[in-house]
C-alpha positions as CSV (number, residue, x, y, z in Angstrom):
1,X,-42.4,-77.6,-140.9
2,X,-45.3,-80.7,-141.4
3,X,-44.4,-84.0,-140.7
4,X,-42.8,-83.9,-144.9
5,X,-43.0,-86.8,-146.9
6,X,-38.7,-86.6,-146.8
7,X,-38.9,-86.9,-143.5
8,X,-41.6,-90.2,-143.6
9,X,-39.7,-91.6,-146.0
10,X,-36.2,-91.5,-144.0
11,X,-38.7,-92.7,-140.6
12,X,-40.0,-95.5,-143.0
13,X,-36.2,-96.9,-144.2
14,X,-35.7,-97.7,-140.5
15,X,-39.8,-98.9,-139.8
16,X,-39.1,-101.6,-142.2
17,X,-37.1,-103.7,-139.8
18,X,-38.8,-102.2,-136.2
19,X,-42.7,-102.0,-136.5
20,X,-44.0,-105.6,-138.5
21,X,-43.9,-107.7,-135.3
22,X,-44.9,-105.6,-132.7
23,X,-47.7,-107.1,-130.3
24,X,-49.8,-104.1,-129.4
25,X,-52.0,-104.7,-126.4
26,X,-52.8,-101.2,-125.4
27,X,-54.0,-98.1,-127.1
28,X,-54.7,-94.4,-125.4
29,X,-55.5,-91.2,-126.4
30,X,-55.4,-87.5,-125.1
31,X,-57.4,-85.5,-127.7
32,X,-55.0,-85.7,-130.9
33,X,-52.2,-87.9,-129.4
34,X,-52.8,-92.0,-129.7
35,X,-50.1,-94.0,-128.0
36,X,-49.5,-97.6,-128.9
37,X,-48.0,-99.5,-126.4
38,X,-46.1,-102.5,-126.5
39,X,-46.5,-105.9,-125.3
40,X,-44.1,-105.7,-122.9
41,X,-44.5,-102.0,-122.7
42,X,-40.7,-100.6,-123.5
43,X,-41.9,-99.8,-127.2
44,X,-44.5,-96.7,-127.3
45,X,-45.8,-96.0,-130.9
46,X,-46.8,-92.0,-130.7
47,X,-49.3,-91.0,-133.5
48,X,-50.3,-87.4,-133.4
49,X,-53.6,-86.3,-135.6
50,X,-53.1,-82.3,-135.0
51,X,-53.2,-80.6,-137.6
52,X,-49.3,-78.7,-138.1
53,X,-48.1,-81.2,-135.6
54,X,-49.4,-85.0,-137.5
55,X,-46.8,-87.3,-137.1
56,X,-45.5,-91.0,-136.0
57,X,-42.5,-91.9,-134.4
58,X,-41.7,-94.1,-131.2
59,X,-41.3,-92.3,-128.4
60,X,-40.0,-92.7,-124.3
61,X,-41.8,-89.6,-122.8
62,X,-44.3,-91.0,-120.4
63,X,-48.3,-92.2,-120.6
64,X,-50.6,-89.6,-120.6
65,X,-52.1,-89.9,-116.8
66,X,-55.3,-91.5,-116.5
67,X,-57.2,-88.5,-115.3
68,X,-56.6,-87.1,-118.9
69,X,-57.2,-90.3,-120.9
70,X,-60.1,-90.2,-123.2
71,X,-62.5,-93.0,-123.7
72,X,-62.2,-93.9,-127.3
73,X,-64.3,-96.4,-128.5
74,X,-62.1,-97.2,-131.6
75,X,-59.0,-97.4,-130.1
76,X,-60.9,-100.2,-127.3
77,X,-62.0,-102.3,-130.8
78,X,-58.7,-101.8,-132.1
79,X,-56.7,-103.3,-129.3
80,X,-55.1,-105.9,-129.3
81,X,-53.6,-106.8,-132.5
82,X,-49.9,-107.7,-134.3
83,X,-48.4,-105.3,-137.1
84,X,-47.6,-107.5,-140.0
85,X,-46.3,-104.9,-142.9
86,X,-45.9,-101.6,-143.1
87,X,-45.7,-99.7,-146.3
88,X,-45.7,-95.9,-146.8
89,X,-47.3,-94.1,-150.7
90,X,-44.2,-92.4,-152.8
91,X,-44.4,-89.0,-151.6
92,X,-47.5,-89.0,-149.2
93,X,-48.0,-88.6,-145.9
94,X,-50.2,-91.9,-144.7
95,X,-48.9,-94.6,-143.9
96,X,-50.4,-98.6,-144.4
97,X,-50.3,-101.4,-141.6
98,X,-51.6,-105.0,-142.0
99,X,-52.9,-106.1,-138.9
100,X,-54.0,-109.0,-137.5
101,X,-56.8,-108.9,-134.6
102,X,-58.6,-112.0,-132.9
103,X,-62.4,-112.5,-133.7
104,X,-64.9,-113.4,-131.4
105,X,-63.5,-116.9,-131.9
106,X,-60.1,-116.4,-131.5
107,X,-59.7,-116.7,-134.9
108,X,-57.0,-114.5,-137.1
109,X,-58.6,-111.5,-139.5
110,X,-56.4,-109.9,-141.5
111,X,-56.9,-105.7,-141.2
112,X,-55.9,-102.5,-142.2
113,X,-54.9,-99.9,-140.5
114,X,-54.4,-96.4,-142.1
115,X,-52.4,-93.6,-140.4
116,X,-53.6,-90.2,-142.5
117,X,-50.9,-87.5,-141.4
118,X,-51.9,-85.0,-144.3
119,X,-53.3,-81.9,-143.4
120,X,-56.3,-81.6,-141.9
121,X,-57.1,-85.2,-143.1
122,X,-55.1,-86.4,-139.9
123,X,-56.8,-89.6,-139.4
124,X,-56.6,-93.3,-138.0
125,X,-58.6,-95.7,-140.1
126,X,-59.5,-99.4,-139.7
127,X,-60.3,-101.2,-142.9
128,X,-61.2,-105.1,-143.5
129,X,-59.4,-106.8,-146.4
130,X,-61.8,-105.6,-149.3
131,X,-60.7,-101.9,-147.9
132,X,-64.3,-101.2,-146.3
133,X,-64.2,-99.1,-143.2
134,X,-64.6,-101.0,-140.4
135,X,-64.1,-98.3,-137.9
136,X,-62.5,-94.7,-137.5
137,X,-60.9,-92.1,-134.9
138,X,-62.7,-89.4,-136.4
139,X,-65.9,-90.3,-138.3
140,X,-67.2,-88.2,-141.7
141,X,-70.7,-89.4,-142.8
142,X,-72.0,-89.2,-145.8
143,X,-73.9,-86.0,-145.0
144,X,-71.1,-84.2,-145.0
145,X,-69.2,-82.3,-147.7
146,X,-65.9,-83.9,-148.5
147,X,-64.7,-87.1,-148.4
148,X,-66.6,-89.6,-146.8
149,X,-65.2,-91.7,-144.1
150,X,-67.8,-94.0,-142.2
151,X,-68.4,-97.9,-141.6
152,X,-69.4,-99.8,-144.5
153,X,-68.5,-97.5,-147.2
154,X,-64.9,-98.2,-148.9
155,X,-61.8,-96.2,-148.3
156,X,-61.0,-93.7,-150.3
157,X,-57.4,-92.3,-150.1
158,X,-56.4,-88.8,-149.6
159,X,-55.8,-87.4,-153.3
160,X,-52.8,-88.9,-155.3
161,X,-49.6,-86.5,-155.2
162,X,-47.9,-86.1,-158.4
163,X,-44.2,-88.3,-158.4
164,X,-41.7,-85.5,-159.2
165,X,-39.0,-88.5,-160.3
166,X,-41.6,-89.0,-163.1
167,X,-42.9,-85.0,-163.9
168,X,-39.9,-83.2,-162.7
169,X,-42.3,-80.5,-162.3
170,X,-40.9,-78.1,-159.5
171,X,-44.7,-77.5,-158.5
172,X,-44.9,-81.3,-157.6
173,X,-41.8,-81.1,-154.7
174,X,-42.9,-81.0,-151.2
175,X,-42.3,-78.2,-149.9
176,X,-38.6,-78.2,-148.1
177,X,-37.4,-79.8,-151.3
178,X,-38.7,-76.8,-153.2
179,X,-37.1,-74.2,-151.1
180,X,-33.9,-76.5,-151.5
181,X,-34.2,-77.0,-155.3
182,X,-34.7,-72.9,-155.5
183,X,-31.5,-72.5,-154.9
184,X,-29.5,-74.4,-157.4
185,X,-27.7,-76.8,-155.1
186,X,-28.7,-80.0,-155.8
187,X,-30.2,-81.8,-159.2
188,X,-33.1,-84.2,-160.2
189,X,-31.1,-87.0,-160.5
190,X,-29.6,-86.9,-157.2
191,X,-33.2,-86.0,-155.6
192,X,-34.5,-89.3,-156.9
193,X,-31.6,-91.4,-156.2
194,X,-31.7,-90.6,-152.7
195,X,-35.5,-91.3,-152.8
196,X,-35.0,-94.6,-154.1
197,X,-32.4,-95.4,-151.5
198,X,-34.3,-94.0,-148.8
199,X,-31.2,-94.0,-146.2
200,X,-30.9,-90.0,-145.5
201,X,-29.2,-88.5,-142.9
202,X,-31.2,-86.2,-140.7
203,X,-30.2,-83.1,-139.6
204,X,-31.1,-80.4,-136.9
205,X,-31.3,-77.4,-138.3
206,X,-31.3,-74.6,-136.3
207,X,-31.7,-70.7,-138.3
208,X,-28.3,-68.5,-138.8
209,X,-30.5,-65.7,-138.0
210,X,-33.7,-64.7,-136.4
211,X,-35.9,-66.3,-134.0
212,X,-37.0,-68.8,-136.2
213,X,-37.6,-72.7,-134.1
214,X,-35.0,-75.1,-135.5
215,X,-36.3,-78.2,-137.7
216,X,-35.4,-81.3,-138.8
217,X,-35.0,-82.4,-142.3
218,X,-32.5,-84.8,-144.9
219,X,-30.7,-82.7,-146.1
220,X,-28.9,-79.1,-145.3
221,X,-31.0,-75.6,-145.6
222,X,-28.4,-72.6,-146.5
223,X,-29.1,-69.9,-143.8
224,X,-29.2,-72.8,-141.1
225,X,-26.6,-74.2,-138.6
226,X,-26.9,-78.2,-139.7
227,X,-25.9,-81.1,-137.4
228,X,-26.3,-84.6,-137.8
229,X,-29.1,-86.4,-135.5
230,X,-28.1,-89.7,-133.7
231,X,-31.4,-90.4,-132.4
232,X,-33.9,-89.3,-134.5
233,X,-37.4,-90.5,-132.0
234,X,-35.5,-88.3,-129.3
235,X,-35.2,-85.2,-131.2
236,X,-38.5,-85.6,-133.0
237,X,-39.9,-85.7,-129.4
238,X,-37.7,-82.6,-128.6
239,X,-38.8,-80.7,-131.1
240,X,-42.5,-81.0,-131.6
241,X,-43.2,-80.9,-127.7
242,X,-41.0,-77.5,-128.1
243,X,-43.5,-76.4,-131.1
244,X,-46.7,-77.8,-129.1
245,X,-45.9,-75.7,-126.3
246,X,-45.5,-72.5,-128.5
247,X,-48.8,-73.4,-130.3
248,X,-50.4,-74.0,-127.0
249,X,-48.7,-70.3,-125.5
250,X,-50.0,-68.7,-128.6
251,X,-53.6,-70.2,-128.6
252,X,-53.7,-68.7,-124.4
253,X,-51.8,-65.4,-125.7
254,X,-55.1,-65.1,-128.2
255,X,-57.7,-65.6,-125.9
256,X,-56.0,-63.6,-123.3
257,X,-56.1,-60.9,-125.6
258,X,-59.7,-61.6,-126.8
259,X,-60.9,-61.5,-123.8
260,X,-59.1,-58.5,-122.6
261,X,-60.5,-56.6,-125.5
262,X,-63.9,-57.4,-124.6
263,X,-63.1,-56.0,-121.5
264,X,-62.4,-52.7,-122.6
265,X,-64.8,-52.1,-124.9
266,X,-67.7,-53.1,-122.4
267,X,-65.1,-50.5,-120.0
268,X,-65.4,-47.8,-122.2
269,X,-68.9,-48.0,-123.5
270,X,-69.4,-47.8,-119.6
271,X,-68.0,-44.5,-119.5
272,X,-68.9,-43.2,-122.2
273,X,-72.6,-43.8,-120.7
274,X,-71.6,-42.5,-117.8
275,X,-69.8,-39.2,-118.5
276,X,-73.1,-38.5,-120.3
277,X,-75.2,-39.6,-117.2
278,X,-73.0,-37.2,-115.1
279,X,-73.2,-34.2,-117.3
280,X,-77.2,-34.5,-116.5
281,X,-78.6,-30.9,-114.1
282,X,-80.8,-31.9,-111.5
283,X,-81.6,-28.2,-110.9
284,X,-83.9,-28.3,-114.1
285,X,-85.8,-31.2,-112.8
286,X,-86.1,-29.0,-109.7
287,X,-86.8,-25.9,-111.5
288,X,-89.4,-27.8,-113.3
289,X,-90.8,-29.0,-110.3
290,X,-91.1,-25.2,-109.2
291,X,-92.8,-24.3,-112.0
292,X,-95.5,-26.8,-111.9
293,X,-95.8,-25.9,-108.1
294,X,-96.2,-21.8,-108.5
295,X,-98.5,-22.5,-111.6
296,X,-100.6,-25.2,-110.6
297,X,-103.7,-23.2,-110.3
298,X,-103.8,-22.5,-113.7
299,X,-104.5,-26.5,-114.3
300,X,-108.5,-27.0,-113.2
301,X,-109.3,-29.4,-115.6
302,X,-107.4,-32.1,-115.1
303,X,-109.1,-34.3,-117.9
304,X,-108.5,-33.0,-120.3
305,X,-104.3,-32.2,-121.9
306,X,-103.7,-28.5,-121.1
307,X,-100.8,-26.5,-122.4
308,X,-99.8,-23.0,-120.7
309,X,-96.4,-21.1,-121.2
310,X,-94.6,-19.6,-118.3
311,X,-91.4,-17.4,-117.6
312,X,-88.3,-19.2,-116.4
313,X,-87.2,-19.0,-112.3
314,X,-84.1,-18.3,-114.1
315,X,-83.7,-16.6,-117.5
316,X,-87.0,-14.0,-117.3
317,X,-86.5,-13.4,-120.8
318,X,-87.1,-16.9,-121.6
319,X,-90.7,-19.3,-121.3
320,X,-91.1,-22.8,-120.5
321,X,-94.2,-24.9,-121.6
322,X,-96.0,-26.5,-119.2
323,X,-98.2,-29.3,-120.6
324,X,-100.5,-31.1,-118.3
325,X,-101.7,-34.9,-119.4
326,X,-104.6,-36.6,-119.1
327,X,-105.2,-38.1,-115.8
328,X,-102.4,-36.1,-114.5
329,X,-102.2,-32.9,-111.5
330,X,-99.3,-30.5,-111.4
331,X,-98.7,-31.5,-108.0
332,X,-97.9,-35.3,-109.4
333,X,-95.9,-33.9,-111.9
334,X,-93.8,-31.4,-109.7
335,X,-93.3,-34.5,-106.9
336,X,-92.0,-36.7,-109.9
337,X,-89.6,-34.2,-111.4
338,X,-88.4,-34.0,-107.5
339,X,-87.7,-37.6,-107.2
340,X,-86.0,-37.9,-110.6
341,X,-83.8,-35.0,-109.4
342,X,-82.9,-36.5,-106.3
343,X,-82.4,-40.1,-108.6
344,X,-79.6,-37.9,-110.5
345,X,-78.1,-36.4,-107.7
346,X,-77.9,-40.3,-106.0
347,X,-76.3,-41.1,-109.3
348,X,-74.2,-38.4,-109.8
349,X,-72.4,-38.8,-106.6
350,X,-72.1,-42.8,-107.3
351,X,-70.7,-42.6,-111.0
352,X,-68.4,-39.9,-109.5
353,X,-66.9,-42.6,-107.2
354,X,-67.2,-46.1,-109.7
355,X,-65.5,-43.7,-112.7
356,X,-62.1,-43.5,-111.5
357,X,-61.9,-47.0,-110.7
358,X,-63.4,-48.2,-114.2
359,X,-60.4,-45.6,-115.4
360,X,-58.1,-47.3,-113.2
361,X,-59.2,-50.8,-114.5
362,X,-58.9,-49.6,-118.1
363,X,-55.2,-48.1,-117.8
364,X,-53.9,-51.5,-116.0
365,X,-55.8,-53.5,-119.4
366,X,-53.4,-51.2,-121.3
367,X,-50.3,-52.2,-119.7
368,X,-51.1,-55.9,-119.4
369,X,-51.8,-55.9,-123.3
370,X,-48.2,-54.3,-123.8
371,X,-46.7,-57.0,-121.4
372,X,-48.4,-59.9,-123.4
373,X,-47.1,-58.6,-126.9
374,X,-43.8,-58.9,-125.6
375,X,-42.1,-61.9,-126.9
376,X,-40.7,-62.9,-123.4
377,X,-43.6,-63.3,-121.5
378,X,-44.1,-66.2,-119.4
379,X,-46.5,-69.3,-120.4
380,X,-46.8,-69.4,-116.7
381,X,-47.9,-65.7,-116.3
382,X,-50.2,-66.0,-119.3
383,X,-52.0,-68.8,-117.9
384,X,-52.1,-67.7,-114.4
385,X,-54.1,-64.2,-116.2
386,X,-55.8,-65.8,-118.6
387,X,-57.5,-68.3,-116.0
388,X,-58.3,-65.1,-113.8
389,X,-59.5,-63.2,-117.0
390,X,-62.1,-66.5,-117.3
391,X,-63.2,-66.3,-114.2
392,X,-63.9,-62.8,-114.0
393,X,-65.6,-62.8,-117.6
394,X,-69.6,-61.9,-117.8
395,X,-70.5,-65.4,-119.1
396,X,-68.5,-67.0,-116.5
397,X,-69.8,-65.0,-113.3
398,X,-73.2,-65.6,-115.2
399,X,-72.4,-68.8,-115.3
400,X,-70.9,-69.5,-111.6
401,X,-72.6,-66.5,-109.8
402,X,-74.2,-67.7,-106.3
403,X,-78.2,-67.5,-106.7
404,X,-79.7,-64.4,-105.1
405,X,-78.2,-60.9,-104.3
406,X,-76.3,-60.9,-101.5
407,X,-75.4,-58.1,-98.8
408,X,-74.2,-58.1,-95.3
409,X,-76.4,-55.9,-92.2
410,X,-74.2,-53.9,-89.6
411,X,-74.2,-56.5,-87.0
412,X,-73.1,-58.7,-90.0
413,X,-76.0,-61.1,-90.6
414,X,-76.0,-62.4,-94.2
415,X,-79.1,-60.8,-96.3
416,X,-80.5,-62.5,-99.2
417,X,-82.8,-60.8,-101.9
418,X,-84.3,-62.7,-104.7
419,X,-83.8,-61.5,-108.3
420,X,-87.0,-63.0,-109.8
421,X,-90.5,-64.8,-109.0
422,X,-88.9,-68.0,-109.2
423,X,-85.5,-67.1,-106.8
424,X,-88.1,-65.2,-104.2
425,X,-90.1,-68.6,-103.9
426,X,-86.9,-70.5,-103.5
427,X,-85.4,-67.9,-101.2
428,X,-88.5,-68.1,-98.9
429,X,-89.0,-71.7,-98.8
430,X,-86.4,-73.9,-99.3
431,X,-83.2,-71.8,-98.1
432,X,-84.5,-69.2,-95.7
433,X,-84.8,-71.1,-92.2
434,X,-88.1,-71.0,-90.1
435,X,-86.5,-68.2,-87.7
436,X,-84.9,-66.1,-89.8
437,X,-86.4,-62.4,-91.2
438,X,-88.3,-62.4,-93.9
439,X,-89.2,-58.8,-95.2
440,X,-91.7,-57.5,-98.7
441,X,-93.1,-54.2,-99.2
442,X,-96.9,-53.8,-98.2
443,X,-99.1,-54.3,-100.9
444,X,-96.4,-54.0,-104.2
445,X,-94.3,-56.1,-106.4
446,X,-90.7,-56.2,-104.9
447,X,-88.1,-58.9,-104.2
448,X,-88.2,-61.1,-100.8
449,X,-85.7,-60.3,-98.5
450,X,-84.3,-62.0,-95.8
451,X,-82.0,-61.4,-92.6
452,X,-80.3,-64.7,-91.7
453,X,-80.9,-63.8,-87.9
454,X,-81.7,-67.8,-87.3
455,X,-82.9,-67.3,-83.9
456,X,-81.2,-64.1,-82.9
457,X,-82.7,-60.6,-81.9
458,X,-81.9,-58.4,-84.7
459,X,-80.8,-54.3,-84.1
460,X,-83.3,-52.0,-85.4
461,X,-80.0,-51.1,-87.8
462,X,-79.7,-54.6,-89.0
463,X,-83.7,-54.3,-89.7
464,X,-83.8,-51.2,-91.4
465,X,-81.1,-52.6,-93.7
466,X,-83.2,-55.6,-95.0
467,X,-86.3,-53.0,-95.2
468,X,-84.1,-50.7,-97.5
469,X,-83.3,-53.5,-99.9
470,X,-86.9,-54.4,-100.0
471,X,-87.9,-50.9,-100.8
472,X,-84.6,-50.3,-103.5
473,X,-85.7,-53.3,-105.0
474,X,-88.8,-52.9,-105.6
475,X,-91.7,-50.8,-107.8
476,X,-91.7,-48.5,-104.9
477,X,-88.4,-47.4,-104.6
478,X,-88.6,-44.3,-105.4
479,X,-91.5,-43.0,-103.5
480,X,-91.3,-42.1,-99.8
481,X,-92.4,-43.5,-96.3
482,X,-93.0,-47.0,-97.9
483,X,-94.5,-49.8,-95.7
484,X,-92.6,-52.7,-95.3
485,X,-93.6,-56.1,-93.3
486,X,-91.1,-58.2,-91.8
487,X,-92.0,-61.1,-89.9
488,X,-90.4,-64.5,-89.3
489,X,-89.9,-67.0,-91.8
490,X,-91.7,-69.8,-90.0
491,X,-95.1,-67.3,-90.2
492,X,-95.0,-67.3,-94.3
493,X,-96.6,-69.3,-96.4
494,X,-97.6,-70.0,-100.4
495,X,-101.1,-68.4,-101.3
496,X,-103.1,-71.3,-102.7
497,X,-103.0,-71.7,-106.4
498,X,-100.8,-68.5,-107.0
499,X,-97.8,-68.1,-109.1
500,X,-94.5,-68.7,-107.5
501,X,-93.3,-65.8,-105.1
502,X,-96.7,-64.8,-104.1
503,X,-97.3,-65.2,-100.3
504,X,-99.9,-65.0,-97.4
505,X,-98.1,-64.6,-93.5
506,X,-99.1,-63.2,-90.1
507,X,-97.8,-62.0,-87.2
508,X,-96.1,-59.3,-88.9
509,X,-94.8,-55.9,-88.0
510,X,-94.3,-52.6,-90.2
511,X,-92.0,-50.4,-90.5
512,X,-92.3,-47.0,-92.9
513,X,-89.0,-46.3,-94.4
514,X,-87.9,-43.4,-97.4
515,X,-85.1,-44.4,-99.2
516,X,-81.6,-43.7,-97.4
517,X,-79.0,-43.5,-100.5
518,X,-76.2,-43.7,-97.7
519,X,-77.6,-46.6,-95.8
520,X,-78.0,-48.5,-99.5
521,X,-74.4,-47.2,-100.6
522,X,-73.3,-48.8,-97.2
523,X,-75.0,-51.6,-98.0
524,X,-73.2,-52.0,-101.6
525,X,-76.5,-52.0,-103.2
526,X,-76.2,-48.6,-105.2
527,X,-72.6,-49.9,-107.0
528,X,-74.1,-53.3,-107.4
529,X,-77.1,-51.9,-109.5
530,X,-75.2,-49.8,-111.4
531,X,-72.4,-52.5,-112.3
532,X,-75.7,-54.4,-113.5
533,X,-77.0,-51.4,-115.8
């Protein structure tokens, strides 16, 4: 139920002798709650400009702690200042104070201030005496479609609601009364009369049947357990902190399962990529490479595109076209359909290890997303999931992810390898220290590498890791005995005038290496790459 214009009017009967008087000297807000507080600080005035949840009613919970505060510039003008009226619209939901607040002179002004509890026109307005807005809680310029709400221009209420003492249109009830008045067990004349008196009796109302939260309202529901309220701050507290924490569990049940479902479906686009990948026969790369090998002398001008059919190594019956292009030689061609082969097989054997565990992943999303539909899960287990659902979201490792790739040699030295032009130059000069490794393929674009050694004698193992990340991550990774320099940091330097990443060093030594898949799958580096893909 909204804060109902019953309700107000019952809150406003017993305003009348508590609120004109009060000295306020401090105002906070967290977000959509605004606490008034007291001169003497026992009387806390709680205004709440959520939407579902607006309301105002004094309250004894405790201060929001000043690590949560927000620094509101209208709520610093507005303090301090002295409630001289109060007066509440028939059947609306804002509510009129005159204020007084000290000029710069210590002089008296007379103010307004408007407390707009309607909808999602939940407001907190300051007003001078001709009614132009002085300041506001939540601003709407004139740009903006709607209602205008900004300094200098003059206040404009929140539409007029219909008195239904004056129509007695059913339409014009709010919205309790009209579920009430449905059911035949009360009359105009008594709904008015108790209007005008304004003294209701509030009552808890808590649903016969179903799991329905209990409400407060002025009069007695059928289908609901009624019981009369003694302190109606206390229960209004109660009862909205109960429905703020199920608002708040549903908002973190939603994002839990939006970002669950993300998961998933980036999980099983994943395999659907890589069952296809997997189906893939490296024998017909080889078997191509065969052919292009036993026919190669039938290719003697290679400037010219050349087309020849030839029988299959493995189906006689059938022919395969061989077409040779320009620039090309069938030896190129046959060592290329080799190293794609061997790229498959590498990938084959890789997918056939990082499948299972996507499955696995996919299967425990399944269950999870049964255990949050449930109705008594735990607020503390849905935050606890959905804060490790966050962290382990693409944007968020994005977001947080360290700089550089990073892997671990056999002796255990760190190794660093830049991702870009801009991360190599960093990596090289302003995190890599003068004695440790630095390694780059000979003469090709690639990624710096380097062993964090510091001063230490590296193994030729912990070498020959840092050369095979320098060769699988660069343009030469998939040819064979690639060079590779490696020399200490302290001996590389920036070539002169040169985009960032490119380097002159000395004293360097070379070692040949042909890519290792177990080494690099030892390393972590095939599963990282094809995490990335």
């Amino acid at each position: 139920m909204p804060f109902d214009a019953l309700l107000l009017r019952a809150l406003e009967n017993r305003w009348q002798s508590q609120i004109p008087g009060m000295h306020v000297d401090q105002a906070m807000s967290d977000k959509d709650h605004i606490w008034l507080v007291g001169k003497q600080h026992s009387q806390q005035l709680l205004i709440v400009l959520a939407p579902g949840l607006a309301r105002m009613h004094w309250t004894t919970g405790l201060l929001p702690k000043k690590s949560i505060r927000t620094m509101n510039p209208f709520l610093q003008r507005l303090v301090p200042f002295e409630i001289m009226s109060l007066e509440v619209p028939p059947f609306e939901r804002w509510i009129k104070m005159e204020i007084i607040q000290r000029d710069d002179f210590d002089q008296p002004q007379t103010r307004f201030l408007i407390v707009e509890l309607a909808g999602h026109l939940t407001n907190l307005i300051l007003l001078d005496q001709e009614h132009r807005i002085l300041d506001a809680f939540r601003k709407i310029a004139p740009s903006r479609p709607g209602r205008v709400v900004w300094p200098g221009h003059t206040y404009q209420p929140p539409p007029v609601r219909n008195n239904p003492c004056q129509t007695h249109n059913q339409e014009d009830l709010t919205p309790w009364a009209k579920r009430l008045y449905t059911h035949g067990s009360w009359s105009w004349d008594k709904f008015c009369q108790d209007w005008q008196q304004g003294t209701y009796q509030v009552y808890r109302l808590t649903p016969l049947q179903g799991t329905a939260e209990p409400e407060l309202w002025v009069y007695p529901m059928p289908g609901y357990e009624a019981k009369p309220v003694s302190d109606l701050d206390s229960a209004l507290d109660e009862l909205f902190r109960a429905r703020e924490k199920s608002q708040q569990l549903k908002q973190m049940k939603a994002q839990l399962m939006r970002l669950w479902s993300e998961r998933a479906q980036h999980l099983e686009q994943r395999l659907v990529e890589y069952r296809t990948q997997i189906l893939a026969d490296p024998a017909q790369l080889r078997q191509l490479g065969d052919l292009w090998l036993a026919y190669q002398y039938n290719f003697k001008d290679h400037a010219a595109p050349h087309t020849i059919e030839v029988p299959s190594l493995v189906e006689w019956e059938q022919t395969v076209k061989l077409t040779l292009p320009s620039g090309e030689t069938p030896l190129t061609l046959a060592e290329s359909h080799y190293r794609e082969a061997r790229k498959q097989e590498a990938r084959k054997k890789s997918l056939s290890q990082l499948m299972p565990q996507i499955e696995g992943e996919l299967a425990l999303l399944g269950q999870q997303i049964e255990i949050l539909h449930q109705d008594q899960v735990s607020p503390e287990w849905v935050a606890q999931e959905l804060q490790s659902a966050h962290r382990n979201s693409p944007k968020h490792v994005q977001e947080t992810s360290q700089p550089y790739r990073r892997f671990k040699s056999q002796s255990g030295y760190p190794l660093w390898v830049g991702r870009s032009r801009e991360e190599n130059a960093q990596l090289t000069f302003r995190d890599a220290r003068p004695d440790d490794m630095w390694f780059h393929v000979k003469q090709s674009p690639g990624s710096h590498v380097i062993l964090g050694c510091g001063k230490a004698n590296p193994t030729l193992e912990d070498l020959l890791d840092a050369a095979e990340l320098a060769v699988f991550y660069s343009q030469a990774s998939q040819s064979s005995m690639v060079p590779v320099d490696y020399t200490r940091r302290k001996f590389v330097r920036k070539r002169p005038h040169a985009e960032p990443g490119q380097v002159l060093y000395r004293q360097e030594k070379t070692l040949y290496i042909t890519p290792d898949v177990h080494r690099l799958k030892k390393l972590g580096a095939v599963r990282e790459k094809l995490a990335q893909e």
